[in-house]
Structure formats: structure tokens, C-alpha cells
N, C-alpha and C positions, 0 to 999 in steps of 0.2 A: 650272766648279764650283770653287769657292772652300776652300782647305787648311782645316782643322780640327784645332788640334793636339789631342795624347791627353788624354783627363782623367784626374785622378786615378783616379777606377773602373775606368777602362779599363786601366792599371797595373796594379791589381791584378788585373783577371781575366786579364788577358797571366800573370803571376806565376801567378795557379790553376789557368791550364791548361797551361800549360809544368810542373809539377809534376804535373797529370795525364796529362804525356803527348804532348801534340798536339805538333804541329812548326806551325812558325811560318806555311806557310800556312792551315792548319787553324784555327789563333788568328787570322787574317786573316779568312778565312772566317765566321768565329761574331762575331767583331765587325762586320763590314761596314767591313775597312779594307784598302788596298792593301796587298798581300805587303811591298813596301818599307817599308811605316810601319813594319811589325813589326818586320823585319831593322835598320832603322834605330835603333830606339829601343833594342831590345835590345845593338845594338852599344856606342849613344853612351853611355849609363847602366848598364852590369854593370861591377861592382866585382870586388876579389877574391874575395867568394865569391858573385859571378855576380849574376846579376840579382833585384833586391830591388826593390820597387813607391816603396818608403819613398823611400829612398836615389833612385830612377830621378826619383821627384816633385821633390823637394828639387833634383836637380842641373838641371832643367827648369825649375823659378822661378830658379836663378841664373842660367843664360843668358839667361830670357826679362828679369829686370831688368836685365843689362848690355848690351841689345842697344838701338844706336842709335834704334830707331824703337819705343822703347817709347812710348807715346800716355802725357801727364800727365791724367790724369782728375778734371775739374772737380770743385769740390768740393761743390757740388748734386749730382751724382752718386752720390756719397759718400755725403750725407743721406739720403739715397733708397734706399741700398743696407744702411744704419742700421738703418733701418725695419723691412724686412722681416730682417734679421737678429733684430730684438728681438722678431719672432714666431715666433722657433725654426725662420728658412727656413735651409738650409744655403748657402753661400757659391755651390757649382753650381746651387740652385734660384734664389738672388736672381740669378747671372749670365744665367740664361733670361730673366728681365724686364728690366733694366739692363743696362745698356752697357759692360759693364766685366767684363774675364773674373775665375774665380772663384781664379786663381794673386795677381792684385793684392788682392783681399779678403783672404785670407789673410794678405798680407803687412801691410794696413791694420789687419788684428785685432789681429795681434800687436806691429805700430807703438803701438796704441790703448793694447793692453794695460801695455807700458813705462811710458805715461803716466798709468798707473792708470786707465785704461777698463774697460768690464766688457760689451765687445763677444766676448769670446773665452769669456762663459760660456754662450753658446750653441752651442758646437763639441760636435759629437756625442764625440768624443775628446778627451779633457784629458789622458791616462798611457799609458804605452805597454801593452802587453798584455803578457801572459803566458800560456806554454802551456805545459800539463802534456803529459807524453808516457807511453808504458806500453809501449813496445818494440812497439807494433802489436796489443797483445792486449787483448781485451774483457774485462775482470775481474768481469764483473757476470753472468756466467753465459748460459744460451741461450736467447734468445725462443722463445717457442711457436709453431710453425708463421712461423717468419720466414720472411718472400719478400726475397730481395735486390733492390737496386736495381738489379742488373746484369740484371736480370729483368724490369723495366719499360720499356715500350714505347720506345723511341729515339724516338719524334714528339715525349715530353714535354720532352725536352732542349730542342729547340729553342725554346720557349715560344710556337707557334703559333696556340694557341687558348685559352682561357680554360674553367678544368675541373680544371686540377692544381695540387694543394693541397701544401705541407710543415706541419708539428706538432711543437711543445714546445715546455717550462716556462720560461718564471723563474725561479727560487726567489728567495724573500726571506729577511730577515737573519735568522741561526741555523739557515737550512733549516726556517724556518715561513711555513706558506702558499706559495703558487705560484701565479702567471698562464698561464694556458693559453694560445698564441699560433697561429694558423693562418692563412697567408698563401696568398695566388692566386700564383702563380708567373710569369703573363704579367702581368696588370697592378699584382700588389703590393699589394691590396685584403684586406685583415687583420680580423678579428675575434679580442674577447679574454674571459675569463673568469678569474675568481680562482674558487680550489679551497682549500678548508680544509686540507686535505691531499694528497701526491702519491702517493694510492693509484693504481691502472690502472681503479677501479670509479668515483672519481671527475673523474678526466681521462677517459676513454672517454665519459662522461658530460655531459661538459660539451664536448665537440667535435660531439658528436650534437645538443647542444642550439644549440649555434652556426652549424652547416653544414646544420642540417635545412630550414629557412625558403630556401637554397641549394641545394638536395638534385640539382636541374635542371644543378646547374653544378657538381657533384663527382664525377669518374671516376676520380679518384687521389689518394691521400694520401703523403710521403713523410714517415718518423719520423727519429729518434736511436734508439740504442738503449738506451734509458732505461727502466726495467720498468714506467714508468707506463704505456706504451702496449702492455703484454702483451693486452688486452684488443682487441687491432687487429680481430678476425675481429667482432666483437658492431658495432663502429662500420660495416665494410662489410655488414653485414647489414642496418642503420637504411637507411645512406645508397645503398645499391646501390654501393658504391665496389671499390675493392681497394688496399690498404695494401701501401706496400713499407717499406724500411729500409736507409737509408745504411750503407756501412762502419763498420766501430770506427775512431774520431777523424779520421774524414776530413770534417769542417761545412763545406766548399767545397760537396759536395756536396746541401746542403740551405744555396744562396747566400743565396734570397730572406727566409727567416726567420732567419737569421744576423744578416743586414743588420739587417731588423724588430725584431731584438730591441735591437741596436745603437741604435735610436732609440729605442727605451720605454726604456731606462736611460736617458736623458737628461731624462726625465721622475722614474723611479722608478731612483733611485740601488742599489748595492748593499746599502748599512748601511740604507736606508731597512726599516722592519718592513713586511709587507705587510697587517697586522692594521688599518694606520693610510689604505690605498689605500679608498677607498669605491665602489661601482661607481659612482656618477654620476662621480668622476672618473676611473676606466676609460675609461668611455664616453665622455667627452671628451677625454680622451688617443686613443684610438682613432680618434673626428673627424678629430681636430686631423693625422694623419698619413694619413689616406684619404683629405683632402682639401688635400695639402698636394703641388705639382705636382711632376714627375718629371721628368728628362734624359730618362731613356731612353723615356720614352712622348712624347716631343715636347711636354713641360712640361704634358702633361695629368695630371688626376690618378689617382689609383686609383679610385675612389670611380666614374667617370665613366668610365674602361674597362672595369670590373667591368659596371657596370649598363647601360650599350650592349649590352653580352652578353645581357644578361636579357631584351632586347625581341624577339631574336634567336628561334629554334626551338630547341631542346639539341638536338643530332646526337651520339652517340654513335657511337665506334668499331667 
């Protein structure tokens, strides 16, 4: 069996669950990687303040370009790898089809870029982030009838079967209008809806209208605790479901819609108004990433694990 170095994502969830906790076989364990990659990676790549996903990436392209047997990658390759960047593939999905791992794309985006290219305006990330903090406290006062997520079945972590849902908004510029976002959690399979406003009468609303056509394939919903979704008990009534809720600012937590929202910004910028998103192009934004293939599913897509489910019986726990 043939070595597979880490990918960037896999950095980072090393990084999210070492901050949740796990010890490094455990992190071994949940990715499907020898104890040693773990130990190793975290040894060769922690800085002074310890292990950073950023910084672990970054130091892994510098070895991997100073190392004698880097392969020069023909420049039809290149072409080819162009392509499907200019349809908003990321560097890790064009590396599934092409030859060429997605550490040298990165490095050719940003070679491009120098030369005034405009390969680098399809990077899901152009600024670094920024995170607010609140000493751990939820200032936004106490959901009704909250279920924690420390309360929800331990089978849904594993992402074993297709059934467990995460939920929330967008907001748009000025905090007008909002995208309703509700992701599959095993295969990634997203449906989306715009809401005039971020009442809990009409997000509860438009997730029921979302997941209902679905109904067969929703056993769990996980939130933010954002008071749109005060309304949680009215949607498990529709859906036969049961709604839990993440920690206050813990969105590790709720990975797969994190991630999802991560790519509809790349569509639907922040300054963008949301008055000016039309649903035809929702629903093409929506396509364009449910059918837009995946590392972690063996470069299949959402779209296409989702609905292999559907042919299936629903077995309920």
C-alpha cells in the first residue's frame, strides 16, 4: 500500500480535534491514518505555540518543493489543471482527476497570480479569518427546550450513514435577507433557501420546506445557537426528526456546514446584498456544489451519495 501524504483538510481536522480533546491515536483512528503519521506530523510542523494546520501546511509545501524528487509537471498537465480550476474546482478536487498533487497547484496559482493571472480567484480563501470570542459565554440568552449536542447519539459522529443533517444562515450585507443552509453530514449533499428575514417562523419554515421531499432521510438535525432556530420542536414535528445544538462558539462542531458555507461565499461574497441573489441562481449555486466531486467520498459526489441512499429502505434507529 502506497504512502499518502496529509492533505490540507486533514491538518485541520488533526488541529480540531486535538483542541477537542482526542489524543493522537484517537485522531489516527477518525481519520483512517497510522498512529505514526499523527506523531509525526505533529512533531515535524508545531511551532511555538504548538500546532497550527496553517503554518503545519505551509512548512509541508516547503519540504515537499526542496526535495530532490519533486516530478517537473508537464505543462499540458498544467492546461488541464486550468480548466477545471476555472470551474470553481478546488486545487484537492482537480488533483483527483490530474496528476499532479494539489500542494504544486497552489504553488502554480500563486506563480500565475505574480504574473497577473486570475487563477487564484477561484481559491475558496483569499483573507485570513477572523474570530470573535465572548470568554465562552452565549450572549444571546437560552433556547427553548435546548437538547445538547453532548446528547445526541455518538453513531452520528462517525458519519456512518446518511440521515444527519447540520442548519444555518448566511446573512447578507447590512444583516438583510439570509440563506438557509442544511447539509447531509456523510455525503455533503446541501440544500439552500433565501428568507426575507431571520425570524425562527421563517427559517423553521423553509427547512421543513427543504428536508420534507427528504423526510425518509432526516433522523437528526444539528443547529448554532442562533434564535432563528428557537422554533426546533415545530421542524421535528414536520419531519419526524429531533434537533440538537452545538456549544456557544464551538462550529468545529457543526464541520460539514461550516465547510458549505465556506463555498457559497465564494459565490455570494459578504458585501454582496442578498435582495440581488435570485433563486434560479441559488439553485444553480446549489448544483454547481452537489455536483462538484469530493476527496473524502472517493472523488464522488454529493449529489450521488445522497441519492444512492434514497434507493435504499430508511432504517431508522
Amino acid at each position: 500500500m502506497s504512502y499518502k501524504h496529509l492533505s490540507q483538510n486533514e491538518r485541520y481536522q488533526i488541529y480540531a480535534l486535538m483542541k477537542a480533546g482526542h489524543n493522537q491515536l484517537e485522531i489516527a483512528q477518525i481519520l483512517g491514518r497510522h498512529r505514526s503519521t499523527i506523531s509525526r506530523e505533529v512533531d515535524r510542523n508545531s511551532g511555538l505555540k504548538g500546532y497550527r494546520p496553517k503554518q503545519a501546511q505551509e512548512l509541508a509545501c516547503q519540504r515537499a518543493e526542496g526535495s530532490r524528487n519533486a516530478p517537473r509537471v508537464p505543462e499540458t498537465t498544467l492546461q488541464v489543471a486550468a480548466y477545471f480550476l476555472r470551474q470553481d474546482w478546488s486545487p484537492e478536487q482537480v488533483a483527483g482527476f490530474v496528476p499532479v498533487s494539489h500542494e504544486t497547484l497552489y504553488r502554480h496559482i500563486y506563480a500565475d497570480k505574480a504574473q497577473g493571472g486570475t487563477l487564484w480567484r477561484g481559491l475558496r480563501c483569499q483573507k485570513k479569518k477572523r474570530k470573535r470570542y465572548a470568554g465562552g459565554r452565549d450572549r444571546r440568552g437560552q433556547m427553548p427546550n435546548r437538547r445538547s449536542i453532548h446528547d445526541r447519539p455518538a453513531a452520528v459522529e462517525s458519519r456512518a450513514c446518511v440521515g444527519h443533517w447540520e442548519g444555518d444562515t448566511v446573512i447578507g450585507a447590512a444583516h438583510k435577507h439570509a440563506i438557509v443552509t442544511v447539509v447531509e453530514r456523510k455525503s455533503g449533499f446541501a440544500v439552500l433557501s433565501k428568507v426575507e428575514n431571520k425570524t425562527s417562523e421563517a427559517v423553521s419554515q423553509a427547512i421543513i420546506d427543504l428536508l420534507k421531499p427528504y423526510a425518509a432521510r432526516v433522523m437528526t438535525l444539528t443547529y448554532d445557537n442562533g434564535k432563528e432556530f428557537a422554533d426546533h420542536a415545530r421542524i421535528d414535528a414536520e419531519l419526524g426528526s429531533t434537533g440538537y445544538f452545538a456549544d456557544p462558539f464551538a462550529s468545529w462542531q457543526r464541520g460539514s456546514n461550516e465547510n458549505f458555507n465556506g463555498l457559497l461565499r465564494q459565490y455570494i461574497p459578504k458585501k454582496r446584498p442578498l435582495s440581488t441573489v435570485t433563486d434560479e441562481e441559488l439553485k444553480m449555486i446549489e448544483d454547481k456544489l452537489n455536483f462538484r466531486p469530493r476527496k473524502r467520498l472517493g472523488f464522488r459526489t454529493p449529489h450521488q451519495v445522497f441519492h444512492e441512499s434514497l434507493n435504499r429502505v430508511a432504517l431508522r434507529p
